[in-house]
DOKOL-155936 format. One record per residue: x, y, z of N, C-alpha, C in turn; residue number from 1; residue in one letter. Coordinates in Angstrom, 2 decimals, always signed. Layout:
// DOKOL-155936
{n.c1 X, n.c2 Y, n.c3 Z, ca.c1 X, ca.c2 Y, ca.c3 Z, c.c1 X, c.c2 Y, c.c3 Z, i NUM, aa A}
...
//
This chain:
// DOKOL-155936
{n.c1 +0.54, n.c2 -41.26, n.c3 -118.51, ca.c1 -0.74, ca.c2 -40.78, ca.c3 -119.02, c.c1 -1.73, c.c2 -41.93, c.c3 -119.07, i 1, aa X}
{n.c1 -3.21, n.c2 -41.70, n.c3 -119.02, ca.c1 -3.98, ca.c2 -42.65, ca.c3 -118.55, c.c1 -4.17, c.c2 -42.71, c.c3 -120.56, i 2, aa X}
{n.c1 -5.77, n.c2 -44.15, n.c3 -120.47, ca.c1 -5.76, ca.c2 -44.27, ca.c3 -121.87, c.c1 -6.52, c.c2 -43.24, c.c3 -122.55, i 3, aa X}
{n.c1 -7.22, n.c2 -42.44, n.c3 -121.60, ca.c1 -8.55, ca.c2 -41.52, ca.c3 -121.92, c.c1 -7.14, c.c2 -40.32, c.c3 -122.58, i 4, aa X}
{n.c1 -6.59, n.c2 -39.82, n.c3 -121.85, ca.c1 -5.68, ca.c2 -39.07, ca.c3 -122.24, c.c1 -4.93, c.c2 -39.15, c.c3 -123.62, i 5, aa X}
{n.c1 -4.12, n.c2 -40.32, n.c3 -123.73, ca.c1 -3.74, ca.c2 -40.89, ca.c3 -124.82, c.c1 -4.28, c.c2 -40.93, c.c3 -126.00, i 6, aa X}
{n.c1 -5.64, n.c2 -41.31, n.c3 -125.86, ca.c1 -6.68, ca.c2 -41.23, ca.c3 -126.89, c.c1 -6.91, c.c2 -39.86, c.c3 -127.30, i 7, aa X}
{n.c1 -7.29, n.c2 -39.19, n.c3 -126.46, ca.c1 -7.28, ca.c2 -37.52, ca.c3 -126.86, c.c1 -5.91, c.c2 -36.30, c.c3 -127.62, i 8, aa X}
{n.c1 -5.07, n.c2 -37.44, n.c3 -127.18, ca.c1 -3.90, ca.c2 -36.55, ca.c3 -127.76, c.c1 -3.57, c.c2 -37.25, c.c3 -129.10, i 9, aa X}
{n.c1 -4.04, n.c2 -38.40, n.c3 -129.46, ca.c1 -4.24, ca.c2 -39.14, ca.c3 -130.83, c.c1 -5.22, c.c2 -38.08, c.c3 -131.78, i 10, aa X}
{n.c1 -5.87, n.c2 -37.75, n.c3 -131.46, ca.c1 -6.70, ca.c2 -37.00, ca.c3 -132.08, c.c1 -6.75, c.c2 -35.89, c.c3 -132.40, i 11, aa X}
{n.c1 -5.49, n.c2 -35.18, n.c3 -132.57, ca.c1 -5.25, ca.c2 -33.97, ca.c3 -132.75, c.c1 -4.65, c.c2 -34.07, c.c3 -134.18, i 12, aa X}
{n.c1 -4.61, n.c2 -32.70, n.c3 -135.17, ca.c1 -4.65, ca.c2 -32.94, ca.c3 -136.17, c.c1 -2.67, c.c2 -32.56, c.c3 -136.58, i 13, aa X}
{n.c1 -1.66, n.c2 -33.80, n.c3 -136.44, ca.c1 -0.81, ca.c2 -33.10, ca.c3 -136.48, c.c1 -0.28, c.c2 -32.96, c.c3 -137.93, i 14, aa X}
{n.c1 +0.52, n.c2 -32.93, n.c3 -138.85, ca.c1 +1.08, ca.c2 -33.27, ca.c3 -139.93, c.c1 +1.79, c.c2 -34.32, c.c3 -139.55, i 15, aa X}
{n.c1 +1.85, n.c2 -35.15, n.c3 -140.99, ca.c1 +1.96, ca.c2 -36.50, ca.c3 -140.66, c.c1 +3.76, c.c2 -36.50, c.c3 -140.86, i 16, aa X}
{n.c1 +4.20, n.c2 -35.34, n.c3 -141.41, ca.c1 +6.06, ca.c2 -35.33, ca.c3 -141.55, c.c1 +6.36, c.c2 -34.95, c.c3 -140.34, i 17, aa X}
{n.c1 +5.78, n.c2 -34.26, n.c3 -139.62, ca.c1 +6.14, ca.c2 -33.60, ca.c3 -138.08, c.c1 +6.95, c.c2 -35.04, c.c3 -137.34, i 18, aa X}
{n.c1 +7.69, n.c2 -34.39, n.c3 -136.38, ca.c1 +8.43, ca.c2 -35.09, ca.c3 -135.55, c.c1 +7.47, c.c2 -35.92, c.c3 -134.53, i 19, aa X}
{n.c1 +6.46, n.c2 -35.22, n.c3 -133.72, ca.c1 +5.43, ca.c2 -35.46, ca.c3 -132.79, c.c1 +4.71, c.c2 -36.92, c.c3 -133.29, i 20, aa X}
{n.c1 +4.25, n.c2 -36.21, n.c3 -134.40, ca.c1 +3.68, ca.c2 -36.90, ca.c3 -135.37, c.c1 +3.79, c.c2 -38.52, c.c3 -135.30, i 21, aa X}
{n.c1 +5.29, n.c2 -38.50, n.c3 -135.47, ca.c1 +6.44, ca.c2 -40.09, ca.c3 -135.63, c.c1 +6.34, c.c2 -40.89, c.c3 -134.76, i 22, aa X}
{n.c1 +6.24, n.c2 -39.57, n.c3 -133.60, ca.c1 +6.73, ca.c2 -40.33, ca.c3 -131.99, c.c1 +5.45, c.c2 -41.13, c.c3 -131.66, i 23, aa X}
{n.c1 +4.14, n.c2 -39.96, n.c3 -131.67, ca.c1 +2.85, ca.c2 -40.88, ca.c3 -131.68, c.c1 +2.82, c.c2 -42.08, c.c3 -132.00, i 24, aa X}
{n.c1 +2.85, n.c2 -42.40, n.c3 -133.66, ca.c1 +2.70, ca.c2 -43.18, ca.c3 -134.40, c.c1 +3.63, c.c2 -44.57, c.c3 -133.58, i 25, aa X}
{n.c1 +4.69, n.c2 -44.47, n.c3 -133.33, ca.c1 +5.74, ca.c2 -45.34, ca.c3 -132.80, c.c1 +5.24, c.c2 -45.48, c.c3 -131.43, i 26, aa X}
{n.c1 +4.81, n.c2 -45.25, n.c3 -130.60, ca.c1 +4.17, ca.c2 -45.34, ca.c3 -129.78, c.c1 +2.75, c.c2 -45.84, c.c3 -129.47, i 27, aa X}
{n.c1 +1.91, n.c2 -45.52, n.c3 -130.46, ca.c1 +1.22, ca.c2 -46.40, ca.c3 -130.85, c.c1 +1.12, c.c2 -47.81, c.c3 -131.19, i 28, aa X}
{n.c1 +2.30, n.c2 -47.91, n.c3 -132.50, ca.c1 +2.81, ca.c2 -49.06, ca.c3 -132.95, c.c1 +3.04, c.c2 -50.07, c.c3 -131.29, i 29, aa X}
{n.c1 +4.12, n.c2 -49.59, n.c3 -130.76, ca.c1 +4.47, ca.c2 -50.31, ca.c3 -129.69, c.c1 +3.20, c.c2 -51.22, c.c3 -128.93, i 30, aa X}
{n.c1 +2.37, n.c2 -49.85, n.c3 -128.45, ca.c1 +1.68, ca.c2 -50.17, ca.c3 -128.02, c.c1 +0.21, c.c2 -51.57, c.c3 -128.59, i 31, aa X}
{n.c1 +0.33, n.c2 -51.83, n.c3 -129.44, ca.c1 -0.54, ca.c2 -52.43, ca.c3 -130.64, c.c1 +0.32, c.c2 -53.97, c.c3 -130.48, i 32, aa X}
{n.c1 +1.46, n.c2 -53.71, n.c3 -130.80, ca.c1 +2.53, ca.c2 -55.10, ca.c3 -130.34, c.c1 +2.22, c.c2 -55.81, c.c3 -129.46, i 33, aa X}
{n.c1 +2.27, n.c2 -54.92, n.c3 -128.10, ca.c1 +2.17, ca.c2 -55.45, ca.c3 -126.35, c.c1 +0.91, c.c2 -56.33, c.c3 -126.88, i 34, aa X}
{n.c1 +0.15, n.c2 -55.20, n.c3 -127.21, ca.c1 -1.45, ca.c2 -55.83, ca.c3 -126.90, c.c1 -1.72, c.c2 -57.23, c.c3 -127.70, i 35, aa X}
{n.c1 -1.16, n.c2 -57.52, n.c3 -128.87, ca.c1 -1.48, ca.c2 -58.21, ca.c3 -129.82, c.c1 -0.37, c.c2 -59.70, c.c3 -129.41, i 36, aa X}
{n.c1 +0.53, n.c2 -59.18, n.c3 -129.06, ca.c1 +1.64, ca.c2 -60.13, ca.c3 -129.18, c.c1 +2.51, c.c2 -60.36, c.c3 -127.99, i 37, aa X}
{n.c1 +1.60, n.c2 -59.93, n.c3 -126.90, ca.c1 +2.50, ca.c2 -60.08, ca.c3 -125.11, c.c1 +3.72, c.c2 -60.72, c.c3 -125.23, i 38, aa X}
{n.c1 +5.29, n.c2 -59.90, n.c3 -124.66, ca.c1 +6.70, ca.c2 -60.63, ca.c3 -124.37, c.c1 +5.97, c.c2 -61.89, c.c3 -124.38, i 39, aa X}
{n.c1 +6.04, n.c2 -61.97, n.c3 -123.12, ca.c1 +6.42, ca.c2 -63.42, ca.c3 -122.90, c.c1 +5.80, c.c2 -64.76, c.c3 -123.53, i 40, aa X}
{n.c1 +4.29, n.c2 -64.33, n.c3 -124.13, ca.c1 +3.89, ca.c2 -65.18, ca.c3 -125.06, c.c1 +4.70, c.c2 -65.26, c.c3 -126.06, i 41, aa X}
{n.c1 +4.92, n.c2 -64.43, n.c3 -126.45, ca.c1 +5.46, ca.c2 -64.36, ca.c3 -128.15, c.c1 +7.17, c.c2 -65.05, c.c3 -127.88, i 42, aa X}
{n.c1 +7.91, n.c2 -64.85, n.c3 -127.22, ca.c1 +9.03, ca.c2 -65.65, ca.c3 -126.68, c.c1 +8.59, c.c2 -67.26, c.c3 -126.69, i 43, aa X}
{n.c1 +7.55, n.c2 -67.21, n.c3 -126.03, ca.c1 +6.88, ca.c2 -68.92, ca.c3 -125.36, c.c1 +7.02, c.c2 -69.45, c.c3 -127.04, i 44, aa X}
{n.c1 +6.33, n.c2 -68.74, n.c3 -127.74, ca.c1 +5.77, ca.c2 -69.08, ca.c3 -129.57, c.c1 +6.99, c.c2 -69.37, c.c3 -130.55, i 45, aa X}
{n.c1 +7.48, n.c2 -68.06, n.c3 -130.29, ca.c1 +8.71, ca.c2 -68.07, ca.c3 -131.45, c.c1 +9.97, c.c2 -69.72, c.c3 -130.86, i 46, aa X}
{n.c1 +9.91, n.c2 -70.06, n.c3 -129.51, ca.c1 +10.45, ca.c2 -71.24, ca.c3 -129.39, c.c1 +9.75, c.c2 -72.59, c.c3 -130.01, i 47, aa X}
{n.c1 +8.56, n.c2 -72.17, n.c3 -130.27, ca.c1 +8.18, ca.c2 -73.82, ca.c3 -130.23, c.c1 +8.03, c.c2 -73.64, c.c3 -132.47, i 48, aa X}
{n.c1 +8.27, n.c2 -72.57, n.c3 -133.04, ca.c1 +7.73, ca.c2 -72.70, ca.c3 -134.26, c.c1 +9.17, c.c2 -72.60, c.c3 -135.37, i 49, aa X}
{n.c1 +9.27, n.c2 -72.68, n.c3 -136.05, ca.c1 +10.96, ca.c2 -72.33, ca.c3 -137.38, c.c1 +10.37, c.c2 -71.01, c.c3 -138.11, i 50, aa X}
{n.c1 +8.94, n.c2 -71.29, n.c3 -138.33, ca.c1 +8.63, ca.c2 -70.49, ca.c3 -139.10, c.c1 +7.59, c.c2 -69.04, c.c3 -138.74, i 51, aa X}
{n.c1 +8.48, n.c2 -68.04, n.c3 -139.36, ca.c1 +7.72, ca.c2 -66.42, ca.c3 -138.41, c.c1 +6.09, c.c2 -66.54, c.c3 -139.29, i 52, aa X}
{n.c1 +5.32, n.c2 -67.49, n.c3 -140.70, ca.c1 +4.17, ca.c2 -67.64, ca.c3 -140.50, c.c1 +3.76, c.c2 -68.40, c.c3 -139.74, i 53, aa X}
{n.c1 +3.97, n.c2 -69.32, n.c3 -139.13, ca.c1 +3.90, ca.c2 -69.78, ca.c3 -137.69, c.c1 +3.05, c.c2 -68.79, c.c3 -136.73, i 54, aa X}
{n.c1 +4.18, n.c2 -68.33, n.c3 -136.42, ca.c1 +4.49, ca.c2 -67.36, ca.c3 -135.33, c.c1 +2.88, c.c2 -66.15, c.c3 -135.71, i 55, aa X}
{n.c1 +3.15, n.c2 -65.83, n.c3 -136.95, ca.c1 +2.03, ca.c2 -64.78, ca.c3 -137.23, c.c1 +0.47, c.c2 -65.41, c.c3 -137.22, i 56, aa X}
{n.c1 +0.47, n.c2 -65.98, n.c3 -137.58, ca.c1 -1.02, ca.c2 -67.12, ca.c3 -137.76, c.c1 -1.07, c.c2 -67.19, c.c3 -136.02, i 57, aa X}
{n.c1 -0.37, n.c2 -67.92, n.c3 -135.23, ca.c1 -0.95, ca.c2 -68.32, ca.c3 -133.87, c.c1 -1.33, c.c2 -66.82, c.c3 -133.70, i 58, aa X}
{n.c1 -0.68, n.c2 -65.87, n.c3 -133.91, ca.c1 -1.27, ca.c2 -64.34, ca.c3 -133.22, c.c1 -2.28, c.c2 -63.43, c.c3 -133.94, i 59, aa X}
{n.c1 -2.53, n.c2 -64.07, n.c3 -134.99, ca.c1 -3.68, ca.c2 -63.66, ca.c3 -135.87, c.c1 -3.03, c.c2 -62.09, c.c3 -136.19, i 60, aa X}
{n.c1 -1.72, n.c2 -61.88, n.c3 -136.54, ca.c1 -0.89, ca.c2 -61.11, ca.c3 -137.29, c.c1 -0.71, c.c2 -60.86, c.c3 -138.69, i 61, aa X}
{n.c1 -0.35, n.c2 -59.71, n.c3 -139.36, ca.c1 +0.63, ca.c2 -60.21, ca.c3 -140.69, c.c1 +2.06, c.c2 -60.58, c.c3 -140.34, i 62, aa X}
{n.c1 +2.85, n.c2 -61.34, n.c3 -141.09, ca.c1 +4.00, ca.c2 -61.50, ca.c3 -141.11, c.c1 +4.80, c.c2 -60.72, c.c3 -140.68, i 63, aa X}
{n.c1 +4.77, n.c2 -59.60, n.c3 -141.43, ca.c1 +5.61, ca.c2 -58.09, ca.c3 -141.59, c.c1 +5.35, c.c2 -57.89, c.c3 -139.82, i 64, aa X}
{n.c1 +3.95, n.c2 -57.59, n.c3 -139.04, ca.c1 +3.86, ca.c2 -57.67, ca.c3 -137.72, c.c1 +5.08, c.c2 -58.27, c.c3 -136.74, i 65, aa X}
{n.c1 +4.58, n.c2 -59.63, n.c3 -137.24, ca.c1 +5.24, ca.c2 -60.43, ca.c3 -136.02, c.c1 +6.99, c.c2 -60.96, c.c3 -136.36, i 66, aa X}
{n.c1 +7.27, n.c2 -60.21, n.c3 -137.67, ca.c1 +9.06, ca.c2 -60.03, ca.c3 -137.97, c.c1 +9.59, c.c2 -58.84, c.c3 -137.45, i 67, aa X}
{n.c1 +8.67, n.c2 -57.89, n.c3 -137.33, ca.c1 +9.30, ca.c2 -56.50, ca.c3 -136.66, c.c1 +9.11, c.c2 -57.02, c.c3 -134.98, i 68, aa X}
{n.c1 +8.15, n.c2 -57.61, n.c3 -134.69, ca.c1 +8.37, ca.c2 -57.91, ca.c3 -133.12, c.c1 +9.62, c.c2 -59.09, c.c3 -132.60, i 69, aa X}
{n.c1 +9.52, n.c2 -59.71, n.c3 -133.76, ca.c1 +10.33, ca.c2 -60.65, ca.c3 -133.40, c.c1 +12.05, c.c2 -59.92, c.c3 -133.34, i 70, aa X}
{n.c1 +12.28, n.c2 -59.15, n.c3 -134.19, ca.c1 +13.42, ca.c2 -58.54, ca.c3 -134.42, c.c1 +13.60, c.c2 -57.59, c.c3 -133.39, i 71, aa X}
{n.c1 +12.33, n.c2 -56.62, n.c3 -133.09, ca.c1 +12.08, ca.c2 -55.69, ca.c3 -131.62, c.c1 +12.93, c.c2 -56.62, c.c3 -130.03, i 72, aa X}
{n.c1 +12.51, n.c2 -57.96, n.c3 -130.19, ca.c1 +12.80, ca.c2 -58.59, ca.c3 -128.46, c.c1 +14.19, c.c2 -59.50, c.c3 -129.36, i 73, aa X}
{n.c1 +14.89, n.c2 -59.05, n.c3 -130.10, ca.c1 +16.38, ca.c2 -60.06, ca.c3 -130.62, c.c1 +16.11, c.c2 -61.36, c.c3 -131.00, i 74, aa X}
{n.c1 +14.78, n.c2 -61.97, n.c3 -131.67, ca.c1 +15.08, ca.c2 -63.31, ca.c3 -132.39, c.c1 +14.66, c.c2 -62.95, c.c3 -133.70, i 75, aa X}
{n.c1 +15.59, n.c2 -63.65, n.c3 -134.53, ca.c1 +15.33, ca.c2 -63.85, ca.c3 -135.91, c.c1 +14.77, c.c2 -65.00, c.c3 -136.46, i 76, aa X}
{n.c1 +14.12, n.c2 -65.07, n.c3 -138.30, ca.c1 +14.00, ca.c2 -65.85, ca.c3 -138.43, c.c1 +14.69, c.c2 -66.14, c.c3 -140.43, i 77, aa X}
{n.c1 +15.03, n.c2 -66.53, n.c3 -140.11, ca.c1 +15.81, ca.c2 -67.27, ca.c3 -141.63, c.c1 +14.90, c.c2 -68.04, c.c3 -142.98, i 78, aa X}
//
């Protein structure tokens, strides 16, 4: 689906417990990640820093952000 599309099907009024609902939202989310926090940058980042505020500050993130991404592509941080 193109973004014009995407956008239009965001905009429908679903209930927010609905299943559809979730999938959007998570899909969205994803999509918000890519944009904010590109693989392979964020790989390049999380090597050179210890710390995930590090990591969130270079990407102009919250924390909570860039710990769910970091946990999304398998690195942790302690």
């Amino acid at each position: 689906a193109d973004i014009e599309t995407n956008f239009v099907m965001a905009r429908t009024n679903l209930p927010i417990d609905s299943s559809e609902y979730k999938k959007r939202e998570t899909t969205a989310n994803y999509f918000a990640a890519d944009l904010l926090m590109p693989v392979e940058k964020f790989l390049e980042v999380v090597n050179l820093y210890d710390d995930i505020h590090d990591v969130a500050s270079f990407f102009g993130v919250s924390c909570s952000a860039a710990s769910i991404r970091a946990s999304q592509l398998g690195k942790f941080f302690i």
